[in-house]
N, C-alpha and C positions, 0 to 999 in steps of 0.2 A: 398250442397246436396250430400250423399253420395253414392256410387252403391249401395248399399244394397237398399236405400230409391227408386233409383229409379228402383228398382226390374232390374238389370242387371245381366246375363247372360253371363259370360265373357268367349266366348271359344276361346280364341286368341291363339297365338303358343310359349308363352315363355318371360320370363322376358325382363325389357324395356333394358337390355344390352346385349340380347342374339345375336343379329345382329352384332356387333360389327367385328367380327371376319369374317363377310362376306360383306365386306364394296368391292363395286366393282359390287357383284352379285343384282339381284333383290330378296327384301325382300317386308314383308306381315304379314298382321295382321288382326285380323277380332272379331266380337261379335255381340251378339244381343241382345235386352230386347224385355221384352212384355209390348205391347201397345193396347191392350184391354182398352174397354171404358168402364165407366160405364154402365149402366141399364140405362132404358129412357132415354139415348142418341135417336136421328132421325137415322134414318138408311139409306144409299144412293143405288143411281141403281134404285131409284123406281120414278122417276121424282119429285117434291116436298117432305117435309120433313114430310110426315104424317104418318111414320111405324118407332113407337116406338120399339127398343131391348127389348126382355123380356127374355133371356137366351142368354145363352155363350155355342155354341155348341162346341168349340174351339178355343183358345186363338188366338191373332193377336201378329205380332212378328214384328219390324224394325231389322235389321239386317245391320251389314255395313262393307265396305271389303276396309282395306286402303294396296297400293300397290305402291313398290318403283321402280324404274330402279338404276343403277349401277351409274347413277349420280347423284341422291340422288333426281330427280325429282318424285312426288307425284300423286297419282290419286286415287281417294276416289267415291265409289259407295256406297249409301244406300237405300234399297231396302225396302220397307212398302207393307204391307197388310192395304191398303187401296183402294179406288174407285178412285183417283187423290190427286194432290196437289194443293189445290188453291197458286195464286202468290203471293201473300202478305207472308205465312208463309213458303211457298219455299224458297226467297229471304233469309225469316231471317233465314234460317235453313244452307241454301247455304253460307251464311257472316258467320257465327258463326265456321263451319267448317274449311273456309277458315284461319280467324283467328285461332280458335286452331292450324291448323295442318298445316299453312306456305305451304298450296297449290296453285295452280293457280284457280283463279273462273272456268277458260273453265275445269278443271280437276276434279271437284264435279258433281256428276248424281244421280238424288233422283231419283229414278223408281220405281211405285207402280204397285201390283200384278192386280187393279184393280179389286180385289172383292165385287161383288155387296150386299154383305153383312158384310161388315164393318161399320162406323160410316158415317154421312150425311158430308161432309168435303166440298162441294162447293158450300154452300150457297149463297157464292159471286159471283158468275156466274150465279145465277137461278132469272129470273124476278118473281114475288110476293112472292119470298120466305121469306121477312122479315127478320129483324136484327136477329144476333146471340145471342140464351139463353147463362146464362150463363154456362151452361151445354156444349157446343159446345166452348166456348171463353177457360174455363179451362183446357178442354182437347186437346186443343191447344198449349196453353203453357205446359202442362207435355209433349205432345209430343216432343214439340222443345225440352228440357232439357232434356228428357231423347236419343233423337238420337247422342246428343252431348256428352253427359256420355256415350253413348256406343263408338264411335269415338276416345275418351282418351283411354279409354278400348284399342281398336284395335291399335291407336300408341304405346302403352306399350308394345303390344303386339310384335312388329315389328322384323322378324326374317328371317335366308338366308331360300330362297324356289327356287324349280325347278317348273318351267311357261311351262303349254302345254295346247295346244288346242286338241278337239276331235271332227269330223264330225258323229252327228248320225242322225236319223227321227221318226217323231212321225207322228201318224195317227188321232192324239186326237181332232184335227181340221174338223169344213165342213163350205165352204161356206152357209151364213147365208142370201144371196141374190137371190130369186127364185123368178119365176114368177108366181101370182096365176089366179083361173082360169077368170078371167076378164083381164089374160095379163098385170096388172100390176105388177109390181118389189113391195117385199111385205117379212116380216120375213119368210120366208121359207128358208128347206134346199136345197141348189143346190150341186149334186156331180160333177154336169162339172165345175163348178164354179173355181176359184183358189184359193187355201188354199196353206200355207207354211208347208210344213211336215219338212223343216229344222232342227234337234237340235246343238245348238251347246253350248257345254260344253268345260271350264277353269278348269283345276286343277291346284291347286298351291301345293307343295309337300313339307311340312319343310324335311328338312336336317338333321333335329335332329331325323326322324323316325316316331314323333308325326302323329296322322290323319292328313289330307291335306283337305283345303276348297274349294269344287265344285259348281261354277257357272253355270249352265245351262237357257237356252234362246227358248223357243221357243210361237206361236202365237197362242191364242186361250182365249174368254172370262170369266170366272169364274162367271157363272152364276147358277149354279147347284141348290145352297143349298134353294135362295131366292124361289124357287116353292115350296116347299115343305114347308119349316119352314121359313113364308114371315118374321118373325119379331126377327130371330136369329140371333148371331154375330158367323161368321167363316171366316177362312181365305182361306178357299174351298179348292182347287185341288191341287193349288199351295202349301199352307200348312200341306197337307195329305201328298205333294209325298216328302216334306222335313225331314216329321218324318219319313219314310219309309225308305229312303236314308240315314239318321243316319244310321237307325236299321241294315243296312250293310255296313254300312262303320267303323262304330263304335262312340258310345254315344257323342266323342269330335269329330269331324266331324264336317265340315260347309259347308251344303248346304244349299245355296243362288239363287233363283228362281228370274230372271230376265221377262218382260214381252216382249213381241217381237210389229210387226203391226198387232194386233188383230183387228180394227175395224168393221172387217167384216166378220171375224170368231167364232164361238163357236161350243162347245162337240160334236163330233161325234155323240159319244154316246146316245144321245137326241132326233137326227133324225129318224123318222118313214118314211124311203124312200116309203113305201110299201102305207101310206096314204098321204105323201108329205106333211110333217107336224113336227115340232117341239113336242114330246110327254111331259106330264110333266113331270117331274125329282120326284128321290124318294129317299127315304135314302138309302144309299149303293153303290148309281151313282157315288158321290166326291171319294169315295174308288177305282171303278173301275177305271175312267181317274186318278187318282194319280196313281195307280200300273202300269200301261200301258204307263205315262211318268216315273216312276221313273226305270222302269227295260228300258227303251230305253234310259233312262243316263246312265246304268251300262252297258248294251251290248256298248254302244261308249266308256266309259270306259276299256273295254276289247278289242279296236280297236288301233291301230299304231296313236299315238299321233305324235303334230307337236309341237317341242320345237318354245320357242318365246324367241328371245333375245330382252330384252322388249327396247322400246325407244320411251319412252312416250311423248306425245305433244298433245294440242288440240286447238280447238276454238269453238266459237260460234255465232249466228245470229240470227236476229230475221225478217226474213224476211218478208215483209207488201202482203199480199194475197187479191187479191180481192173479194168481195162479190156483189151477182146480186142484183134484185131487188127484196121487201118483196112481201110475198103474200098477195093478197087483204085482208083488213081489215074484210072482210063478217066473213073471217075465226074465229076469236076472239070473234066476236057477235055473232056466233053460239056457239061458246066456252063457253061464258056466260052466255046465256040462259038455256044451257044445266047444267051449273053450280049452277045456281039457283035452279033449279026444281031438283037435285040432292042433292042441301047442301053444295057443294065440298066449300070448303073457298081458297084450293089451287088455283085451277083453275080459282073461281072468282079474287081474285088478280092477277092471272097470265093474265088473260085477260083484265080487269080493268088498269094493268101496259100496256100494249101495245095499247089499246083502244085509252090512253092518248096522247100518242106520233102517234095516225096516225090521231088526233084529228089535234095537232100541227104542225107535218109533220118532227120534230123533233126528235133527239134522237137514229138514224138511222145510227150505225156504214156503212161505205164505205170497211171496213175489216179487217184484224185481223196483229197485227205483232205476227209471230209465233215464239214458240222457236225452236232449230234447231241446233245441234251441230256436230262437226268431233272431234273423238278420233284417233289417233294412236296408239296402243299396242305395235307395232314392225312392222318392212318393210312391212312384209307382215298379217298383221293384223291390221283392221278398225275397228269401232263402228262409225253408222250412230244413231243417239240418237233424238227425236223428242217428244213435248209437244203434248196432245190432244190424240187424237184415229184416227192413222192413217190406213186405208184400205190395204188390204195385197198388192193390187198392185204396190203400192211403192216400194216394195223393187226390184223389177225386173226394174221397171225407174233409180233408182238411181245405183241399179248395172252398169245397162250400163253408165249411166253418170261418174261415177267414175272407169271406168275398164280402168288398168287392179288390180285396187287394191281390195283386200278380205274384204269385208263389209262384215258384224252384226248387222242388225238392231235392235233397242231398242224405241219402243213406250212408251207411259203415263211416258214421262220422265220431271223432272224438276216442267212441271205446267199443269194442267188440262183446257182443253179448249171447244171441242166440236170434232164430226168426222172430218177426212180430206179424203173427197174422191179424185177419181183421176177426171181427167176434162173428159176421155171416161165415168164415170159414171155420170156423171152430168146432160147428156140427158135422163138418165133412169129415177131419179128420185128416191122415194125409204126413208126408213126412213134413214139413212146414210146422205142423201142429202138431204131433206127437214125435213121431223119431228123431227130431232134430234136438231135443231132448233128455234125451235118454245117459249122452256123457256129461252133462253139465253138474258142474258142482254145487248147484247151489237146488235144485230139485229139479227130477224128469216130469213132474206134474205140466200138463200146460197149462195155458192162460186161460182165465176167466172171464165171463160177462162183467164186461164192468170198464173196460181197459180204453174203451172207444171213448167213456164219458170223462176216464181221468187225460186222456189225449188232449181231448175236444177243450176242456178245463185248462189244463196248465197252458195250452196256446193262447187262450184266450185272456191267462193271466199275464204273458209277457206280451202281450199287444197292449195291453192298458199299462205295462210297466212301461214299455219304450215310449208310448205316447205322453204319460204323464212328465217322462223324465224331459221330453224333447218338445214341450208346451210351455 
């Protein structure tokens, strides 16, 4: 298969011997294709697979940044405009890399943008969703083969760069947890709430003069475009504020949009404080939250960067989380009926599937092993990386757990799962913790007490694994 065939995009920094001459330094390499799906593809974000694509408001892009330390040790991010990765084509995607590029497994991070207008990609996590067309199977395999041709791309590309970190903030986030007026926890905007206004941006700088590729990280949903245009494919905010950040950096330019712990975040911009209310979105919204993150990467860009001498290492875990007990079955029988007298087929399966098993009393996952990884960048540079949609709270638990070291947190990494609240939300309740649950296949039951201590636990075993191995 050749680049061309698979429409690659190759803005790497220089022929595969331009490095040669900086053997010692940290070198880098980067590309991206488009990964746009056909038409009548399912579209995801919308609970079952029933909102066929009928336009392309904007292409979806993989993108992948492979990056060396001075000892020739490797660490590859590849970043999709997609809603998640189910585990099955993560794996093959994560092996395939691994073999190309002679990396470590813990040193590959597939991170999607999570845009709810992408393709339907986690049909294998959704109860009644039924096997995959072949419409969803084939665009599976192009997408393996072509993240993997972009990957070669990026090793060819492999050349000396200058490594800095930048601290900025974005305000593009609101708590997405409010209480409505019966006092329950309910989609509303909360501005007491906690939201991450974090940014944090990687520039990598060839040495040859060429543009330099900018990784930027921060928290918040990409749900924009699905209100307005339910049945479009875009790669939303995240992919606005990429083109924008060329447009001043310059056409060869790599910027690469990282997702942070959005769980429980989305748009500022969307909140109707004044009605306590989510307003719908409209065309020109993805415009405004793209120029409002992409000029708060360029003013951190204009701030006293912190060089990294890079010394790379990682690990990972899967630590087993517990989950409580399902909700009464009533809940489904009404799902059902309501299903009937509606038409919904979704629904009816979806209910009909768990009907069964509280029929049996079977089939009732006890909880999840999660994914869960530690990167080191250099001494003083972490990436905390985590599968699923973890709730912003995390990142201030795991701060402390891990201080005094400078964590990065990195959500919708590796494999698509479900939310991960923290256990102080668990008594609230709330779709985060209960309805976000309700189509997954492996039990509607949520999490349990206990999930903060297996968190806290497995991080703390791969910091003693990285340290031991790199002593």
């Amino acid at each position: 298969m050749s680049l061309l065939s698979a429409g690659l995009l190759w803005s790497g920094v220089g022929p595969a011997h331009a490095w040669e001459a900086g053997k010692g330094s940290a070198t880098a390499g980067w590309a991206e294709v488009e990964i746009t799906p056909p038409l009548g593809i399912a579209l995801g974000g919308r609970g079952g697979p029933e909102t066929l694509a009928d336009r392309v408001l904007d292409p979806l892009y993989a993108q992948v940044m492979y990056l060396k330390d001075g000892k020739g040790t490797g660490f590859v991010l590849a970043s999709f405009d997609l809603i998640g990765m189910p585990h099955d084509l993560s794996d093959r995607i994560r092996t395939r890399l691994v073999h190309e590029l002679g990396v470590e497994w813990d040193l590959v991070v597939l991170n999607t943008s999570h845009t709810h207008s992408g393709p339907y990609t986690l049909r294998s996590l959704i109860a009644g969703a039924g096997p995959a067309p072949q419409i969803e199977v084939d665009y599976f395999n192009s997408l393996e083969e072509k993240v993997v041709a972009a990957a070669r791309a990026a090793a060819k590309g492999l050349q000396p760069v200058d490594v800095e970190v930048f601290a900025g903030t974005t305000q593009i986030g609101i708590n997405r947890r409010g209480k409505n007026a019966e006092g329950r926890w309910a989609m509303l905007p909360n501005p007491q709430g906690p939201f991450d206004d974090k940014l944090w941006v990687m520039r990598l700088t060839p040495r040859n003069g060429q543009p330099p590729a900018v990784l930027f990280s921060c928290a918040c949903h990409p749900v924009i475009v699905y209100g307005y245009a339910p049945a479009a494919i875009s790669a939303e905010f995240p992919g606005a504020a990429r083109k924008l950040l060329r447009a001043s950096l310059g056409p060869k330019a790599h910027p690469q949009f990282v997702q942070g712990f959005a769980g429980n975040i989305r748009p500022r911009l969307l909140a109707d404080l004044g009605q306590g209310r989510f307003r719908d979105s409209k065309p020109g919204d993805v415009e405004q939250v793209a120029r409002e993150l992409a000029d708060a990467v360029l003013a951190a860009l204009k701030t006293r960067g912190e060089p990294l001498a890079l010394d790379l290492a990682g690990a990972e875990d899967w630590p087993y989380l517990p989950r409580g007990i399902p909700p009464p079955r009533e809940r489904y029988e009404k799902m059902r009926a309501t299903a009937l007298a509606t038409t919904n087929a979704y629904r009816l399966a979806l209910s009909d599937y768990w009907l069964k098993r509280y029929a049996s009393g079977e089939g009732f996952a006890r909880g999840d092993a999660w994914s869960l990884g530690l990167i080191r960048l250099a001494g003083n540079q972490w990436i905390v990386h985590s599968g699923g949609e973890p709730c912003v709270e995390w990142r201030a638990k795991m701060s402390q757990w891990l201080a005094p070291l400078k964590i990065v947190p990195w959500g919708y990494c590796q494999e698509a799962n479900t939310y991960l609240p923290t256990e102080s939300l668990l008594a609230e309740g709330g779709y985060e913790v209960l309805d976000s649950n309700q189509a997954r296949t492996s039990t509607p039951a949520p999490f349990a007490l206990g999930i903060e201590q297996a968190v806290r636990e497995s991080l703390r075993r791969q910091l003693a694994f990285i340290q031991a191995k790199t002593n």
